[in-house]
Each structure stands twice: as C-alpha cells, then as structure tokens.
C-alpha positions, 0 to 999 in steps of 0.5 A: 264554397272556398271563392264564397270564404274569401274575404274582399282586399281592402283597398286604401286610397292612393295619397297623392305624390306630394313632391310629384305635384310640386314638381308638376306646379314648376312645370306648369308656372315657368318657361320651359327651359333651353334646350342643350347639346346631348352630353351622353346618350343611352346605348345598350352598354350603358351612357355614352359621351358624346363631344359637342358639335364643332362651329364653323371659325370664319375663315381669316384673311391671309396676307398676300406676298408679293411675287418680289419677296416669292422671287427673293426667297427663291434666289436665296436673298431672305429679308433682312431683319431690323438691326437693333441693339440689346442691353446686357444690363436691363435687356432693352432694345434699341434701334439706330440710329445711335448717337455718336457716344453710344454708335462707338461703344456698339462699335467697340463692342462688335469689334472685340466681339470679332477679335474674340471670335478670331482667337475662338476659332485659332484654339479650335483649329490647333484642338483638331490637330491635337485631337487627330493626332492622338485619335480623339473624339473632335469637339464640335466648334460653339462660338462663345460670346465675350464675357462683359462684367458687371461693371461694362455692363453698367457703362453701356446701361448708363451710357444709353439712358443718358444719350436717349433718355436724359439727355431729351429730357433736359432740353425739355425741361430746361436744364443746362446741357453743359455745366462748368464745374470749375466756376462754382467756386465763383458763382458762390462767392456772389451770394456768400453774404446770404449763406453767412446769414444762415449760419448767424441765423439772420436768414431763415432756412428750411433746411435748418429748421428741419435739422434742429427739429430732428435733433430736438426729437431724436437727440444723437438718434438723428445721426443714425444710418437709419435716419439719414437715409430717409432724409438723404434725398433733401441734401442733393443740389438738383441737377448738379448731381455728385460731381456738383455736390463735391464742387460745392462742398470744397467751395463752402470749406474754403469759405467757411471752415477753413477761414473759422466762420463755421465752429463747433460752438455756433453750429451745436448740436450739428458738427461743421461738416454735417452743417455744410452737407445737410443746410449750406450744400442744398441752399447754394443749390437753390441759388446756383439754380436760381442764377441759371434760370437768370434770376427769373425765379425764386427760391420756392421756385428753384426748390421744385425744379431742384427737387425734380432734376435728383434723378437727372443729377445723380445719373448724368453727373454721378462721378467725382474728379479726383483732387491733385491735392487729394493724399495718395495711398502713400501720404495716408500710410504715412499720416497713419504712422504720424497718428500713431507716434501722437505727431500733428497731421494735416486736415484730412480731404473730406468728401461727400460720396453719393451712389453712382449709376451713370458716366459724365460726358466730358471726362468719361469720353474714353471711358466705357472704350478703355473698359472693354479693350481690356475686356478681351485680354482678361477673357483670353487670361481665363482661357489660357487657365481653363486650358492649363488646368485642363492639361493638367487633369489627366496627369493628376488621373494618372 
C-alpha cells in the first residue's frame, strides 16, 4: 500500500548546453589545431613542470691550427699581437704605418713612458729599504702610466686628424697643401680695386646685404653673442683657416683703416672693424680662392668650395703667429697707466681669434715634443709632493 501512495517523480526535460553546442560547432568548422610540446603533466601531487625537448645545434666547423703555431706555443714564442696606437683623447685606434709627424710623437711618448717607468721602479726600490728596515708591510710594485693633461691629449688628437684624415683629403679636393702667409698681403693688393668698390657700394656683395638686412631687422640686437654665432660660421675664409683670417685682417687694416678709407661715417650702422671681419675678410677669401685655382673659377664658384674647406681650415691652420710689433705685457700696463692719467695711447692690435682645435705643420714642428718633455718633469713634481705630504701625516698623527 505505502509503494501504491507514492506519487511518480516528475521528470523535466534536459535543455540542451548551449555553451556545450557552441563550443561542439567550433570544433566541428576549424582545423584542429597544432599539437605542442606538454608544458605540465598531471602527477598524483599535483601538475608538474616539464622542460621542453632540447634540439640538436649543428655542430660548427672548428678552425684548424697548424702544428707551426702548436710547436710555437710549446716553445713559449706566443703570436705577436698587431701593434696599434690608441688615442688618449677620443680612443681611436691607429695602425702603422705612421706618418713621420705622428711616428715622432709615438715615439716621444713611449720614451718619457720608459724614462718614467725607470723613476717608478728607483722610488720603489728605496720604499723597500725603508720598509725593511722599520718592519713595514711591503707595498706590491703598480706601474703607473705618465699623466697626459688635457692639452697633450688634444696635440696628439689633432696631430692624427691632420696626418690621416685632412691631409688625404686636401689632395682630394684640391686644396693647396702649403700656403704662404706671409704673401697675402700682396696677393690682396691685386684685387684691392674690387674690395674699394664694396666699401663705396659700387660692387654688389652678399655678405653686405645680409649684414645691413640683420641690422634693419634687429637694430643693435644684431650685435648680440647670440647672434653673431649663428652667423659666425659666414665670416671664415675657407681653408685659409685662423692663421688666414689673421693674415687677412692686417692686410685690410693697413689698406683700408689705417689709410682712413673705411670711416664710421660711411660704413653706418657697422663700426670699421666689424666691416672688415663680417664683409671684407670672406670676400678677399673668395678671391684668394679664386687665384689658387687660377682664376678658372668664379666667385659662385669659389663660395662653395670656401664653404666646404671651414672644416679643413680651422683644424689645419688653427694657430695664430704672434706679431713682434704686438704690445707685451709691459707696454699694456703702461697704456693702462696712460689711459688712466687721460694721455694719448696708440692704436691697440686688434685680432680676430676664432676656436682652435689643430696644430699648423711648419711653425708647430717641435710643438707637441716641447709638451711632452715637460710632461715628465711635472709627473715627478707631483710625486715628490705625494711623497712630502705623506711623510708628514704621521707626525700630524702623532
């Protein structure tokens, strides 16, 4: 009777997994995919990492040596290395041969490296008496290179550039080798006529047009530092460099200034002297440009290649001859005294510097040599002082 009460479970239909179907139609319309390496693997304690299979690298071709270089290494004669010389001041290597400029300050250099080496090993070997006789702890022996300041370490940068670099790239270009300074005055008395011109404006220049337009612009703002940098790089003449730009600069004073031919008045709003260094000094450039090549090119022509050669100029002929006729210290002080008293002094020496980075072949032989020889006397100056001072520390203790 109590099976005949029960009332029947209901069953409800099943709805049908909708993300089951949908993830069953996927299945169904792609590929299967790729099988992969196991990265786990089941384990009774759980999944388990699993590296993948290492491949097989092919297996290189090793070099072969010669039972020559086996028996040298035997014998103890290991292979020389490539002797090479490295820059203090931008670290570039450089491989003989040298040239002979550059040979002598190599050479120069490994001997004051000796000669210093030989006084290193003189001081350790009276530190060792000194330390056995007081029962000291004996410093092991370091060799110490010889100290280059940043002014050798500059001569010896640009003393490479120009033997390897701008030096090769003269005779590609054309640039005359040797130039002589001392002719320019001369040279600039040929085309004189055509500078007078450009200072009475019957000659038409660029340089002046750009100069009066700046100071239409601007006004006394074009005479700023600012300003006269970034229209620096216009005033240099080419490859003639500093060294030129001085040349240049004294044969335009004595032809121009000097003789009254370029005034405040006619030369307004520019003063003489920024006349001559920003219009006259690059237009004589041109034409001194235009005389080496043999007058075989214009002066469009002689602007590129003056344009072109401002690198080339400031590092080759980048130092100024100093003028006998230049005052020395003495004569300034007593032109300083004179102004002050409210005496007449004489015309000052004006110069037209500009930033220096190489050294000048024919008055710079013996340059870069003179440097470093003194070198080593001021490296063993500041030993004898380390040494003084570290005398005098333990009595201070005391």
């Amino acid at each position: 009777m109590e099976s005949s009460n029960k009332r029947p479970a209901q069953t409800t239909p099943q709805r049908p997994d909708v993300k089951k179907s949908k993830t069953i139609d996927k299945k169904d319309t792609c590929p299967p995919p790729a099988k992969k390496e196991p990265v786990s693997v089941n384990s009774t304690r759980g999944n388990k990492l699993v590296l993948p299979k290492r491949r097989a690298k092919p297996l290189e071709k090793k070099e072969v040596i010669s039972e020559a270089i086996i028996q040298e290494v035997k014998e103890g004669k290991l292979p020389d290395k490539k002797e090479c010389f490295d820059c203090p001041d931008c670290g570039e290597s450089i491989f003989p041969p040298y040239p002979p400029k550059l040979h002598r300050l190599i050479k120069k250099l490994k001997q004051n490296q000796i000669q210093y080496e030989k006084e290193q090993r003189a001081a350790y070997e009276l530190e060792v008496i000194e330390c056995k006789r007081n029962n000291m702890f004996i410093k092991p022996f370091i060799l110490q290179d010889v100290g280059l300041s940043k002014n050798d370490k500059r001569v010896i940068c640009r003393t490479h550039q120009i033997e390897l670099k701008f030096k090769p790239m003269a005779k590609e270009k054309g640039y005359p080798e040797h130039i002589d300074f001392d002719a320019i005055a001369d040279r600039i008395d040929l085309f004189q006529d055509e500078l007078l011109g450009i200072i009475e404006r019957k000659v038409s220049s660029t340089y002046l047009d750009a100069a009066y337009c700046r100071f239409e612009k601007m006004g006394v703002k074009a005479r700023s530092a600012k300003e006269m940098l970034a229209v620096f790089e216009d005033f240099k003449p080419g490859y003639y460099g500093v060294k030129g730009t001085d040349a240049i600069m004294q044969a335009l004073f004595s032809l121009f200034l000097e003789t009254s031919l370029i005034t405040i008045n006619n030369v307004k709003p520019l003063t003489p002297i920024e006349f001559i260094q920003q219009i006259l000094v690059p237009e004589a450039g041109l034409r001194l440009i235009r005389q080496d090549r043999g007058g075989k090119v214009d002066l469009e022509e002689a602007k590129r290649i003056m344009k072109e050669s401002e690198e080339y100029g400031s590092i080759v002929y980048y130092k100024v001859k100093k003028d006998k006729n230049m005052p020395d210290e003495k004569e300034i002080a007593k032109i300083q005294q004179q102004d002050e008293h409210g005496e007449e002094q004489p015309n000052e020496y004006i110069s037209f510097p500009m930033p220096s980075n190489t050294e000048e072949e024919e008055d710079d032989e013996n340059e870069s040599e003179d440097i470093l020889s003194s070198q080593l006397s001021m490296v063993s100056q500041v030993d004898e002082f380390d040494d003084q001072v570290s005398s005098q520390t333990p009595e201070l203790q005391d």
